[in-house]
VEXDREN-2710 file (C-alpha; in Angstrom, 1 decimal):
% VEXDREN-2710
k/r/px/py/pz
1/UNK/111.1/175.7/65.6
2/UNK/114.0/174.0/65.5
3/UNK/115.5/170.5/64.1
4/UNK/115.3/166.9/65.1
5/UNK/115.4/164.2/62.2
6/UNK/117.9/165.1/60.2
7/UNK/119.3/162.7/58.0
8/UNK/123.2/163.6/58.7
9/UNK/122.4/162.9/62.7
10/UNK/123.3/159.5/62.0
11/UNK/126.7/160.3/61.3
12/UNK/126.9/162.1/64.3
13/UNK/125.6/159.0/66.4
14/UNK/128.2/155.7/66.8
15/UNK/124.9/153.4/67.3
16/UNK/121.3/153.1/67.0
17/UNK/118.5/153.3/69.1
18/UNK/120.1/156.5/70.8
19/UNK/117.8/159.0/73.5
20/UNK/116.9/162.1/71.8
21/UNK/117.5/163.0/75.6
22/UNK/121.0/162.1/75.6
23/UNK/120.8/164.5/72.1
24/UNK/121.4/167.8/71.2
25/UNK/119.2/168.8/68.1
26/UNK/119.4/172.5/67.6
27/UNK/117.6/175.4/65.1
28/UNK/120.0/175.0/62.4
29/UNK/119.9/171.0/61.9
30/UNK/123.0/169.8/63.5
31/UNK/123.5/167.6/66.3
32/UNK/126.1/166.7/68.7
33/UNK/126.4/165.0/71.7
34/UNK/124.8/167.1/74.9
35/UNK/128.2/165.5/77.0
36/UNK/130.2/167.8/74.9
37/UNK/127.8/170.5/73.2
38/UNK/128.8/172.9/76.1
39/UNK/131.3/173.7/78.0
40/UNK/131.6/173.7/81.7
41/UNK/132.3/176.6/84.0
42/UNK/134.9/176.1/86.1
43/UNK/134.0/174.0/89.1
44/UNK/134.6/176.7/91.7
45/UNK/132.1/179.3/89.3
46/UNK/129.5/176.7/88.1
47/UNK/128.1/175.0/91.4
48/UNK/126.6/176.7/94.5
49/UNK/127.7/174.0/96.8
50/UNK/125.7/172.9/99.6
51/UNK/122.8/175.0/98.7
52/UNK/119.1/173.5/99.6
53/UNK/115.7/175.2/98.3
54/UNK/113.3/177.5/99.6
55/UNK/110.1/176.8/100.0
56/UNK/108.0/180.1/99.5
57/UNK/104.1/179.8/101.1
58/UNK/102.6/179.9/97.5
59/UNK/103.6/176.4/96.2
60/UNK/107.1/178.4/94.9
61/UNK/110.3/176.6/95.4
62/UNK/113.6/177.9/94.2
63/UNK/117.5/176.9/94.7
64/UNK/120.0/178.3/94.0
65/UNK/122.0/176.4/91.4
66/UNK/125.3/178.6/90.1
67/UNK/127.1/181.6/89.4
68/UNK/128.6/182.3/86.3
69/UNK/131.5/185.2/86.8
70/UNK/132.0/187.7/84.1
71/UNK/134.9/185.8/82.6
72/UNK/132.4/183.0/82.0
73/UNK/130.0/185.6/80.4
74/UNK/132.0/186.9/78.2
75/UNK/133.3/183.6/76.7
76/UNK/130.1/182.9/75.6
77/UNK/129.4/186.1/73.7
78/UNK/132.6/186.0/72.0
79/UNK/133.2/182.0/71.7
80/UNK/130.3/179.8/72.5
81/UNK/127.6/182.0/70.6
82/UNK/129.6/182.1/67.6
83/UNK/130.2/178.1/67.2
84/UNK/126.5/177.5/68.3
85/UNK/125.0/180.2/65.5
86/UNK/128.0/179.6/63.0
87/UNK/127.8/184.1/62.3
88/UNK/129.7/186.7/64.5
89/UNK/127.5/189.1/66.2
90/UNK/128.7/192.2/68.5
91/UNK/127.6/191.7/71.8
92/UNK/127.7/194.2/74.7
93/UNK/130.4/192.8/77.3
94/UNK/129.5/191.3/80.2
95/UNK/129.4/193.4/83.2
96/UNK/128.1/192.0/86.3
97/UNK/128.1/188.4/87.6
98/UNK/125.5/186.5/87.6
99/UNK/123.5/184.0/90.1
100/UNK/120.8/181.4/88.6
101/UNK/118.2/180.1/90.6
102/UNK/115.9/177.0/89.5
103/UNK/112.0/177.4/90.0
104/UNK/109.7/175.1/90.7
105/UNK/105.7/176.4/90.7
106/UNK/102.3/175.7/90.7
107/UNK/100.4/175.7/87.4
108/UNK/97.5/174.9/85.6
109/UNK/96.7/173.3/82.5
110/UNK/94.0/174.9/80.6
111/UNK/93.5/172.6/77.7
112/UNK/93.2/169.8/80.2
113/UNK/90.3/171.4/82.8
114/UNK/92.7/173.3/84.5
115/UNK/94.8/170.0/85.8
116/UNK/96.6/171.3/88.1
117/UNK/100.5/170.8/87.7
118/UNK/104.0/171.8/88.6
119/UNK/106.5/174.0/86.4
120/UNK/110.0/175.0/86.3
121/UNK/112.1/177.9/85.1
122/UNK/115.0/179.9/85.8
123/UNK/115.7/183.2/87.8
124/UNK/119.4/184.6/86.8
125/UNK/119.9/188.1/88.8
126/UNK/123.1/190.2/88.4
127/UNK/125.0/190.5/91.3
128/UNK/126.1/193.7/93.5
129/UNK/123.4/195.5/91.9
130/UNK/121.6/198.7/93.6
131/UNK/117.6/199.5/93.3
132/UNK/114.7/198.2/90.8
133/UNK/116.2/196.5/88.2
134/UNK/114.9/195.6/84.7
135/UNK/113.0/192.4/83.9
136/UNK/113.3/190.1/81.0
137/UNK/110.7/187.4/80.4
138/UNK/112.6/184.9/77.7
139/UNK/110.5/182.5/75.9
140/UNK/112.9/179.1/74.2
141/UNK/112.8/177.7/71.7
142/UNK/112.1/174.3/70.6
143/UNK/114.2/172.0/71.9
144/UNK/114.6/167.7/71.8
145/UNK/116.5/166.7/75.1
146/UNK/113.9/167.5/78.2
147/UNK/117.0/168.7/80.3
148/UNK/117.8/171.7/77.1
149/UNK/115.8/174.5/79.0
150/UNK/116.2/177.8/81.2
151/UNK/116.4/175.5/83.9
152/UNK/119.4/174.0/82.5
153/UNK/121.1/176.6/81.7
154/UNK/124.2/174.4/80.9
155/UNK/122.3/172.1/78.3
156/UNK/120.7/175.7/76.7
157/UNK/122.9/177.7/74.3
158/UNK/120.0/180.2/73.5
159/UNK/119.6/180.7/77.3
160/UNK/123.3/180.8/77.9
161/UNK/123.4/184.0/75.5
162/UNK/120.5/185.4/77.1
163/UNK/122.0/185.0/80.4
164/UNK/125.2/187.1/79.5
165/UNK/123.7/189.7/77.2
166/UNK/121.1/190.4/79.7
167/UNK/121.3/189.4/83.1
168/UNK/125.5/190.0/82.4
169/UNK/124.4/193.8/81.4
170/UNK/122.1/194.4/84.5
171/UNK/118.9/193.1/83.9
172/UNK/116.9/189.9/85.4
173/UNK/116.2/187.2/83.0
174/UNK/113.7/184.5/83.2
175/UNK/112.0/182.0/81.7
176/UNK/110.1/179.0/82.0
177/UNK/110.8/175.3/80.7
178/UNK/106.8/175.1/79.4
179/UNK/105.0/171.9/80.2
180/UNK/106.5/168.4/79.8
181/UNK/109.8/170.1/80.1
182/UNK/112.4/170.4/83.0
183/UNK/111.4/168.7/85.9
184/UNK/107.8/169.3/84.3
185/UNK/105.8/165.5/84.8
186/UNK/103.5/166.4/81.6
187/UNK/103.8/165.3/78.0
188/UNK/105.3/167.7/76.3
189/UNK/102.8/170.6/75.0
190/UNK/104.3/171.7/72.1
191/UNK/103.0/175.2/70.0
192/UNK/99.9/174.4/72.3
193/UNK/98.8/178.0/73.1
194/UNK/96.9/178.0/76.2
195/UNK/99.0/175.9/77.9
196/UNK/102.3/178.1/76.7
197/UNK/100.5/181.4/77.9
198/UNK/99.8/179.7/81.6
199/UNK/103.3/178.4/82.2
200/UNK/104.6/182.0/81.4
201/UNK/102.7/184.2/82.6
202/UNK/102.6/182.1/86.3
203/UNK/106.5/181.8/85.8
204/UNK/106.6/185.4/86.1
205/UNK/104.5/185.1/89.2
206/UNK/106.5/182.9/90.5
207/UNK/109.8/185.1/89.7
208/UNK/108.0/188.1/91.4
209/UNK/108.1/185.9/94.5
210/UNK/111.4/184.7/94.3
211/UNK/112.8/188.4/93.5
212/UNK/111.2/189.3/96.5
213/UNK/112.3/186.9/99.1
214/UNK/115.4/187.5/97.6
215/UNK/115.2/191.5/98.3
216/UNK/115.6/192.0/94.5
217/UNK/112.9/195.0/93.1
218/UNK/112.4/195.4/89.1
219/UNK/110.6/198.1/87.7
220/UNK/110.3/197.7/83.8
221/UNK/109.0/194.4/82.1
222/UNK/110.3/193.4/78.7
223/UNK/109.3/190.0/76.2
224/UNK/111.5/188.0/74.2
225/UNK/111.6/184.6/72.4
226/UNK/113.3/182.9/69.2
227/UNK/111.5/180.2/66.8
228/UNK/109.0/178.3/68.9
229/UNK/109.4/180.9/71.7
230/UNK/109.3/184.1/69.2
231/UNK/105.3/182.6/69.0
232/UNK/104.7/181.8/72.9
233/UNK/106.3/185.4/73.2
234/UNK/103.8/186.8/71.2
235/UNK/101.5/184.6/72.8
236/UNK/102.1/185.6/76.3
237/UNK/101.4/189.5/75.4
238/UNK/98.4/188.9/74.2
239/UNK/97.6/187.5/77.7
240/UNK/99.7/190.1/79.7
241/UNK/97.7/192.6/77.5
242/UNK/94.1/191.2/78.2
243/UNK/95.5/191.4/81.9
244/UNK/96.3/194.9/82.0
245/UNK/100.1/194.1/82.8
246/UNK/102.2/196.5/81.4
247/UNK/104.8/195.3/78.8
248/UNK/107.5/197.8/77.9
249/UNK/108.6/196.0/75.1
250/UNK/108.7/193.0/72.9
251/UNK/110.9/190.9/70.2
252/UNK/111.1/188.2/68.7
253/UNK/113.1/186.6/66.2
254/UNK/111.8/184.1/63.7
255/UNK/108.9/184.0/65.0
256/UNK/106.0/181.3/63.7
257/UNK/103.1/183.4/64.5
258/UNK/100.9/181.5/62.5
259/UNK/100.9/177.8/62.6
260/UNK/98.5/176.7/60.1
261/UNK/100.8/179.0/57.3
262/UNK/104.1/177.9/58.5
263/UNK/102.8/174.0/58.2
264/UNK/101.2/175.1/55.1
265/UNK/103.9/176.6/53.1
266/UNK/106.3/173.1/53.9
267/UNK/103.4/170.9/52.7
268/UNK/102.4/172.8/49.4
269/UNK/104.7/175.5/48.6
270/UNK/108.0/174.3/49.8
271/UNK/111.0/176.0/49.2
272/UNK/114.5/175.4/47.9
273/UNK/115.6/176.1/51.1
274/UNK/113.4/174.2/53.8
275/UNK/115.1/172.8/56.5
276/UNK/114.6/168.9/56.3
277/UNK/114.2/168.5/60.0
278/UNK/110.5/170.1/59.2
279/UNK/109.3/166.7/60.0
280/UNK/109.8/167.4/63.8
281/UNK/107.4/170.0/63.5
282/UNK/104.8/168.0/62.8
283/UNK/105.2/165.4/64.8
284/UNK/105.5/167.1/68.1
285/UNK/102.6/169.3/67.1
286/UNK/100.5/166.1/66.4
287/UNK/100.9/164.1/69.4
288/UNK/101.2/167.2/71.5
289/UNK/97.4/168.3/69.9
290/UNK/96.2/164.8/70.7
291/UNK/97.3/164.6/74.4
292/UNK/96.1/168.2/75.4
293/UNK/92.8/168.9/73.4
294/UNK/91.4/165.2/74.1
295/UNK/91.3/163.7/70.0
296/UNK/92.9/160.5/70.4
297/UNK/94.0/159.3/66.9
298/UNK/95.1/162.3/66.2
299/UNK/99.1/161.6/65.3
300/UNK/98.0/158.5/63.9
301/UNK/95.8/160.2/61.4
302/UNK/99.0/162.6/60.4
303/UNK/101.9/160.1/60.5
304/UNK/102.1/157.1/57.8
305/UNK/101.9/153.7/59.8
306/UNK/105.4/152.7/59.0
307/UNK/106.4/155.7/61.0
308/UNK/104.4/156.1/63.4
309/UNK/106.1/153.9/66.3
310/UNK/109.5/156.0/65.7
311/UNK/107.5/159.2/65.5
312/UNK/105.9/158.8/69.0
313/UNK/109.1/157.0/71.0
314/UNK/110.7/160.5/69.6
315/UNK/107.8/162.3/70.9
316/UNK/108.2/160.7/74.4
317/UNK/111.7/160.5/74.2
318/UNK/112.2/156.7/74.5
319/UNK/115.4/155.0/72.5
320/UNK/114.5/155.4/68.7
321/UNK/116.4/155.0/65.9
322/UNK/116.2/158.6/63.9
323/UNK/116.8/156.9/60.5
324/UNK/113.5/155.2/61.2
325/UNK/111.9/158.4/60.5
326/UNK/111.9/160.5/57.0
327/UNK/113.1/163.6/56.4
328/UNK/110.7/163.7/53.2
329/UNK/107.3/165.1/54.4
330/UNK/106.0/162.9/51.5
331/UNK/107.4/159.7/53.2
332/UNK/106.2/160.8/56.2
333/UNK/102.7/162.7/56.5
334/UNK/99.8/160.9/54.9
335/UNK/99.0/161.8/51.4
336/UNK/95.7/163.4/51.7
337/UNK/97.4/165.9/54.2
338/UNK/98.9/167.5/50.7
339/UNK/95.6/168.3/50.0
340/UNK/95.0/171.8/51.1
341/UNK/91.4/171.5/51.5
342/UNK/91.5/168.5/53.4
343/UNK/94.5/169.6/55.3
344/UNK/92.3/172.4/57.1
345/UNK/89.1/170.6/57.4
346/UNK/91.0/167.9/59.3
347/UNK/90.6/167.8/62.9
348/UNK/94.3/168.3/63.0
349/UNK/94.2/171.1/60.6
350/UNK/91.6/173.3/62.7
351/UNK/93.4/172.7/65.9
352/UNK/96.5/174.1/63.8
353/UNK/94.5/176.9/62.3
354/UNK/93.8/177.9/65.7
355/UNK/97.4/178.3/66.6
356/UNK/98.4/181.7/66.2
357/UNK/99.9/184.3/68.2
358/UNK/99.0/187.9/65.8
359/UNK/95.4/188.3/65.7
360/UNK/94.7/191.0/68.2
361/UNK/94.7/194.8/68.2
362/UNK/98.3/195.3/70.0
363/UNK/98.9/198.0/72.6
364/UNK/102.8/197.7/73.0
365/UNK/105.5/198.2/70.6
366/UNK/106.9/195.0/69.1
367/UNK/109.7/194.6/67.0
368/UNK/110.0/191.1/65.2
369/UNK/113.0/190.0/63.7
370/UNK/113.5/188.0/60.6
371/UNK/115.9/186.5/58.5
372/UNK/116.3/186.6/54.5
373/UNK/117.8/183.1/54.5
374/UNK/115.8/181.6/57.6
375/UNK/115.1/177.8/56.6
376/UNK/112.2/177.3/59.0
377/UNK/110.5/180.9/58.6
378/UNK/109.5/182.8/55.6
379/UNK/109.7/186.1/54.7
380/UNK/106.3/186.7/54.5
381/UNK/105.5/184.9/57.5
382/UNK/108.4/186.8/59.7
383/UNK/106.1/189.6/58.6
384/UNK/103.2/188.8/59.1
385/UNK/102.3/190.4/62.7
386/UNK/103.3/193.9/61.4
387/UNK/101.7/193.0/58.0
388/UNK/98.3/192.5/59.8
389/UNK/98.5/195.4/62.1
390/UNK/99.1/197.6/59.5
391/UNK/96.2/196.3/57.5
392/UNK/94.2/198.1/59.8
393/UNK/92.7/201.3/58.7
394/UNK/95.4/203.8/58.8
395/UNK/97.3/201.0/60.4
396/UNK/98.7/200.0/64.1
397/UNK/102.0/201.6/63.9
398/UNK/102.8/199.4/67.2
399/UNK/104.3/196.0/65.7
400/UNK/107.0/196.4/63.2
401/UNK/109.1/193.9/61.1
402/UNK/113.2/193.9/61.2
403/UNK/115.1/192.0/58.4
404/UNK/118.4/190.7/60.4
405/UNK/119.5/190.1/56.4
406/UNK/120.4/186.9/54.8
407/UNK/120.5/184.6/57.8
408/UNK/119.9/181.6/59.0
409/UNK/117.1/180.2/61.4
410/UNK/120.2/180.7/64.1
411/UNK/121.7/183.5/62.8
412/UNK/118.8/185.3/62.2
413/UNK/118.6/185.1/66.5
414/UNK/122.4/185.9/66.9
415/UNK/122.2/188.8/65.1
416/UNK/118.6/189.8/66.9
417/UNK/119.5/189.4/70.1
418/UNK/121.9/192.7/70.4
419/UNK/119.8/194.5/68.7
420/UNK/116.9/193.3/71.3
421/UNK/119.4/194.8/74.0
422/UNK/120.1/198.1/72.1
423/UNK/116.1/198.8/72.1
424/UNK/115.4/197.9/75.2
425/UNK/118.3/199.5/76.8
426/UNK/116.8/202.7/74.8
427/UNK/113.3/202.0/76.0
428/UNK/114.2/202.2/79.3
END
């Protein structure tokens, strides 16, 4: 979950009325133009010129799209990472160069009587590598601009790290853009569950069949996912799980496994230190609720009517001007929302309650990550997976909490991530 409205954006931005697209609103509430956010690789390492895509003969299209050389790799993990989290971590070097493919495939969305739809994600493989290789399945977190996903691996910090901790290190990383992002034609589904564990789960369909025109074999599967995609992580197991699919491991880092307590906590039990770009949260979650379970009305039933215009043109990602819309949930969300009895009879309140990502007896081991200091996530609720698991009987040993200390939202993934690559290098 990450920030959008902040209140100290509009120092950032010269003018008013700016795209949230041409935006780039991160985890830890800071903004900064997505022209300069990240750096480009240079021009001989970052394009794969001349390349055209592949058509594959189950609706998969791939192309290639760059390769990042080691050099590359390693500048992120020791200078672009740092800058974007604000903590220093200790990555493993990078290793192995690295080619990244955009995916196009054919989905469905299940909230929606299976519509069917197109998705998009990224395949990054190491290069001059022999044999099956290792598999990462990365799930984002949420972003504002439609272009900050896997597939854009140049607009995506959180993917640029996972790229050269991972696929820099020997494995294959992918991950999907989720519907209404990328080159996805959808509105945007955000924390919407189904539709999260469809996009995922055929993404790594659709990477089988890219690895293997590609002559590429992998062996092991492995999970991972920060904020909003610690909870499609979690989300997608469940799924692989019911399947049969074989998961080796799992992490996650701030994790919102449970949407109606996350939501709840920041309307009645707010902390000294919420983030105050909480307001994004609901909004996406409202008009995302409306659009893919059919209740029109919805966001306008949330969102006080001064607010609601701004809210949705942010939503959609049409020119809005972002002091238009309150970083006070007070200001924002209409009154009887505080009311926690109201709050989950609402329509909007049982599609929330719905929303979670925890509730199932788990097979695989799962490590999620937390931080002490996290403004989006609690302590209690970075805990809560393992907290339930354990509840049971003697208690399923299988999901276990991991403090990362007193971090941020984006620390709190900076210092997860190598320690994501230390188990799973040990689970191997």
């Amino acid at each position: 979950m990450q920030s959008m409205f902040i209140k100290r954006a509009s120092g950032m931005i010269a003018r008013m009325g700016m795209m949230v697209s041409l935006m780039v609103m991160s985890s830890q509430g800071y903004t900064q133009p997505a022209a300069t956010a990240h750096a480009a690789a240079p021009a001989a390492d970052s394009t794969v010129n001349g390349a055209s895509a592949v058509s594959l003969n189950n609706g998969v299209r791939y192309q290639p799209l760059a390769r990042w050389d080691v050099d590359r790799l390693n500048r992120i993990l020791t200078m672009d990472t740092p800058k974007f989290s604000g903590v220093s971590a200790t990555y493993t070097p990078a290793q192995h160069a690295v080619r990244l493919y955009r995916v196009s495939y054919p989905s469905v969305v299940p909230e929606r009587g299976n519509l069917s739809t197109v998705a998009t994600g990224l395949v990054a493989i190491p290069e001059n590598l022999q044999g099956a290789l290792p598999l990462v399945s990365y799930q984002h977190g949420t972003v504002y601009g439609k272009q900050e996903v896997p597939s854009y691996p140049e607009q995506s910090p959180e993917t640029q790290l996972m790229i050269a901790q991972f696929a820099g290190q020997g494995y294959v990383l992918v991950g999907a853009d989720y519907f209404g992002l990328g080159d996805s034609t959808q509105p945007e589904g955000y924390m919407v569950k189904a539709s999260h564990q469809q996009a995922t789960a055929d993404m790594l369909v659709a990477a089988h069949a890219v690895l293997a025109d590609l002559k590429q074999k992998t062996d092991t599967l492995f999970l991972a996912g920060w904020s909003q995609g610690g909870f499609v992580t979690m989300a997608l197991l469940e799924k692989l799980e019911r399947q049969g699919i074989a998961v080796r491991a799992t992490a996650t880092a701030s994790a919102p496994v449970d949407v109606f307590m996350a939501l709840n906590g920041f309307l009645n039990f707010p902390r000294k230190n919420d983030a105050n770009w909480v307001n994004s949260l609901f909004i996406l979650s409202a008009f995302s609720f409306e659009n893919y379970y059919g209740v029109p009305g919805l966001a306008r039933s949330v969102i006080n009517p001064a607010y609601y215009d701004a809210a949705r043109k942010a939503y959609t990602r049409e020119p809005f001007n972002a002091v238009d819309i309150p970083t006070d949930l007070r200001t924002l969300i209409q009154p009887e929302y505080f009311d926690p009895q109201f709050f989950a009879a609402s329509a909007y309140g049982r599609l929330v309650a719905d929303t979670q990502a925890y509730r199932w007896v788990v097979k695989s081991p799962v490590r999620n990550y937390y931080g002490e200091a996290d403004e989006a996530i609690s302590v209690g609720l970075g805990q809560l997976a393992a907290t339930y698991q354990h509840s049971m009987g003697a208690g399923n040993p299988q999901v276990q909490a991991v403090s990362t200390g007193q971090t941020s939202h984006r620390g709190t993934f900076a210092q997860a991530v190598p320690q994501w690559k230390a188990w799973f290098d040990a689970s191997r």
